[in-house]
DRENPAPA-582869 format. One line per field, with one value per residue (C-alpha): x negated, y, z negated. Coordinates in steps of 0.001 Angstrom, whole numbers. Example, Ala and Ser with C-alpha at 12.3 -4.5 7.8 and 13.67 -1.06 7.14 Angstrom:
<rs>
x <- c(-12300, -13670)
y <- c(-4500, -1060)
z <- c(-7800, -7140)
</rs>
This chain:
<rs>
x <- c(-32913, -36318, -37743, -36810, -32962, -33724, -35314, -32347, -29663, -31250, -32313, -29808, -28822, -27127, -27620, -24191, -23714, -24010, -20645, -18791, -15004, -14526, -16165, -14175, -15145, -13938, -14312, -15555, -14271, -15979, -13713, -15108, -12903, -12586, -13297, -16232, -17033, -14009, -13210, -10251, -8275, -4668, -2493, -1377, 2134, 4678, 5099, 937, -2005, -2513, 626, -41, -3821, -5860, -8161, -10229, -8949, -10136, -9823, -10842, -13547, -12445, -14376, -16903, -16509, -18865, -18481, -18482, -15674, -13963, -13727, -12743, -10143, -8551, -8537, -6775, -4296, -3692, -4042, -3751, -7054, -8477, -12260, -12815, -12078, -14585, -19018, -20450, -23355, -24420, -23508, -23904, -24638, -22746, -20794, -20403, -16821, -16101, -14142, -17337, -16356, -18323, -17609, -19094, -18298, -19094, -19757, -18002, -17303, -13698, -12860, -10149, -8189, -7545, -6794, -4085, -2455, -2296, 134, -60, 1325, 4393, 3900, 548, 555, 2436, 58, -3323, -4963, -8621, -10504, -13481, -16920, -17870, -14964, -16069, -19552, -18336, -16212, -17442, -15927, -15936, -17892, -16383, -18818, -17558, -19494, -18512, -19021, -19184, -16497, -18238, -15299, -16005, -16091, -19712, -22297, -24848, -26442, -27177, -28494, -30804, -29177, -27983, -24430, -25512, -27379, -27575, -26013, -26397, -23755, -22460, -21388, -18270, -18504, -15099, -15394, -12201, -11942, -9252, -7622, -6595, -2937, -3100, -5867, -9069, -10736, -12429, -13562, -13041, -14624, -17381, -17813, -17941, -19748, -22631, -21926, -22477, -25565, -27399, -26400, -28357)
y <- c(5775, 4469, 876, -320, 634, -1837, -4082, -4414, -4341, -7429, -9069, -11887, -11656, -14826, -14504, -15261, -14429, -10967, -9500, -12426, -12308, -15200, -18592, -22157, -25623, -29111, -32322, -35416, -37996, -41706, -44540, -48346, -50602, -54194, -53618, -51395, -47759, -44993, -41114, -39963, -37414, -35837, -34136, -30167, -30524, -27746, -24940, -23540, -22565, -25110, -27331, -30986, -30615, -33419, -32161, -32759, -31286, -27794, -24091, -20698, -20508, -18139, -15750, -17124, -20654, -22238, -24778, -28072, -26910, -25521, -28724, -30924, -28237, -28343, -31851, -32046, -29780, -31245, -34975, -35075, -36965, -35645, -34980, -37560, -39975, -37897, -38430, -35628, -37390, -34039, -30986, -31413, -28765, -25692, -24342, -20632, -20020, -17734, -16024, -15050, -17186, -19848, -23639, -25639, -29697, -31694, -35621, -37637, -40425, -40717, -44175, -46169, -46525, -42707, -43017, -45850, -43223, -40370, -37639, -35189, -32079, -32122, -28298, -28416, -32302, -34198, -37649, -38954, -41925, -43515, -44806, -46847, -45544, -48263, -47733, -44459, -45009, -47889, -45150, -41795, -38544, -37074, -33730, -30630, -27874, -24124, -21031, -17751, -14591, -11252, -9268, -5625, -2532, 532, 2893, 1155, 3905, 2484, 5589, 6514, 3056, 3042, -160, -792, -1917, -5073, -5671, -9496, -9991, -13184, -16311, -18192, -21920, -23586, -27318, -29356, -33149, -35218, -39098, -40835, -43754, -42758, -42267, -38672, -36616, -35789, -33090, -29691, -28227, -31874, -33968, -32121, -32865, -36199, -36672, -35299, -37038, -40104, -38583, -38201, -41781, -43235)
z <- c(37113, 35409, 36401, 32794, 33829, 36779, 34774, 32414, 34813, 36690, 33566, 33588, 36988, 38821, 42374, 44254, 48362, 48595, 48981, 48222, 47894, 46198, 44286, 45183, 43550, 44290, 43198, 44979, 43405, 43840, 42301, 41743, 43419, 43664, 47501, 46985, 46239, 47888, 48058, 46596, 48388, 48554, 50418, 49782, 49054, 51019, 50022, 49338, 51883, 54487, 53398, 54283, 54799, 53121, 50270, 47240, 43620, 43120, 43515, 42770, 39940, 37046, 35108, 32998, 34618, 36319, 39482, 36921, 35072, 38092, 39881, 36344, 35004, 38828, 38633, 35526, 36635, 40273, 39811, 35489, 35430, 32272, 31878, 29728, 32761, 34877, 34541, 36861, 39255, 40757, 42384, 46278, 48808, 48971, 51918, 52952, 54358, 57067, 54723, 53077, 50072, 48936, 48092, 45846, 45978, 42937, 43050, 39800, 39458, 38446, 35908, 37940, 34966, 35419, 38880, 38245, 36394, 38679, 37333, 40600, 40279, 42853, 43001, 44510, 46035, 48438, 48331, 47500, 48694, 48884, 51420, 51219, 51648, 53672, 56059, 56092, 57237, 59634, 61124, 61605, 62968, 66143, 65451, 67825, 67851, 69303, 69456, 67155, 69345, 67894, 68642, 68748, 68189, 70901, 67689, 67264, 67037, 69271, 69987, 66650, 65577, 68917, 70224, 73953, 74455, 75571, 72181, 71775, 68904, 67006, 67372, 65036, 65034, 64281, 63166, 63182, 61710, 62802, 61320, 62403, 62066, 58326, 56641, 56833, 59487, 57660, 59342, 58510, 55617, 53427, 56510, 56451, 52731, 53393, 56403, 54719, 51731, 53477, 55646, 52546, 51539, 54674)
</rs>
């Protein structure tokens, strides 16, 4: 292979997380209320992954599609809030899943008009609801934070990579948001959406 091969091959390169099984985009929806500013959220109906599990709209990016029209096409097809209902404010920061899949959560804000007329899919949801931001801030979560150990196989070939068994390998962290005091438990993946969302609104 010449350096021009390179060259071409990496030409229009989009960097993604290296081995990456998978891209995943939601949207954060902010609604104007007559009692101030809220988050929209539902509830996975039975039946899918993590039944009964508050949310945002959104899923699996497909190919060609980027996280913007991820997060509006899922919305569409979850809550029937149409795009035309939805103005994009930004893209917020991105999360890398244990999975080693990555997340990408998308602030809108969503006309209320729309929301009046939610059309969920009963297939995929069970509920939605709003909450204010201000509640939100006047109530934060309790944050759990556990340690992710390593769990090293005997078949490692320590002797061949020069490394004692007692290497110190690298921990990881777990982070676990928990609000309460809502109609439905918001905690993981979607609390920690929105406890930074709210950090960064400080």
């Amino acid at each position: 292979m010449e350096l021009q091969d390179v060259q071409n091959r990496y030409a229009h390169h989009v960097p993604r997380l290296l081995n990456g099984r998978g891209e995943f985009a939601v949207l954060v929806p902010l609604v104007e209320r007559p009692e101030g500013l809220c988050l929209l959220y539902e509830v996975r109906a039975e039946g899918i992954r993590q039944p009964r599990e508050v949310c945002f709209p959104g899923g699996k990016m497909e190919t060609g599609e980027d996280a913007v029209a991820c997060a509006v096409r899922e919305t569409w097809e979850e809550l029937g809030i149409p795009a035309e209902a939805i103005e994009v404010i930004a893209p917020l920061d991105y999360l890398h899943l244990r999975n080693d899949t990555t997340m990408y959560p998308i602030l809108a804000r969503v006309d209320e008009t729309a929301v009046n007329a939610l059309h969920p899919s009963e297939a995929e949801v069970a509920d939605t609801f709003l909450v204010p931001v201000k509640w939100l801030q006047e109530h934060p979560p309790t944050l759990y934070r556990y340690p992710m150990r390593p769990m090293i196989g005997e078949d490692f070939p320590f002797e061949a990579v020069q490394i004692p068994r007692d290497y110190p390998w690298g921990d990881g962290r777990m982070e676990v948001p928990v609000y309460e005091g809502l109609p439905y438990p918001l905690w993981g993946l979607t609390a920690r959406i929105t406890y930074y969302l709210l950090k960064s609104m400080e």
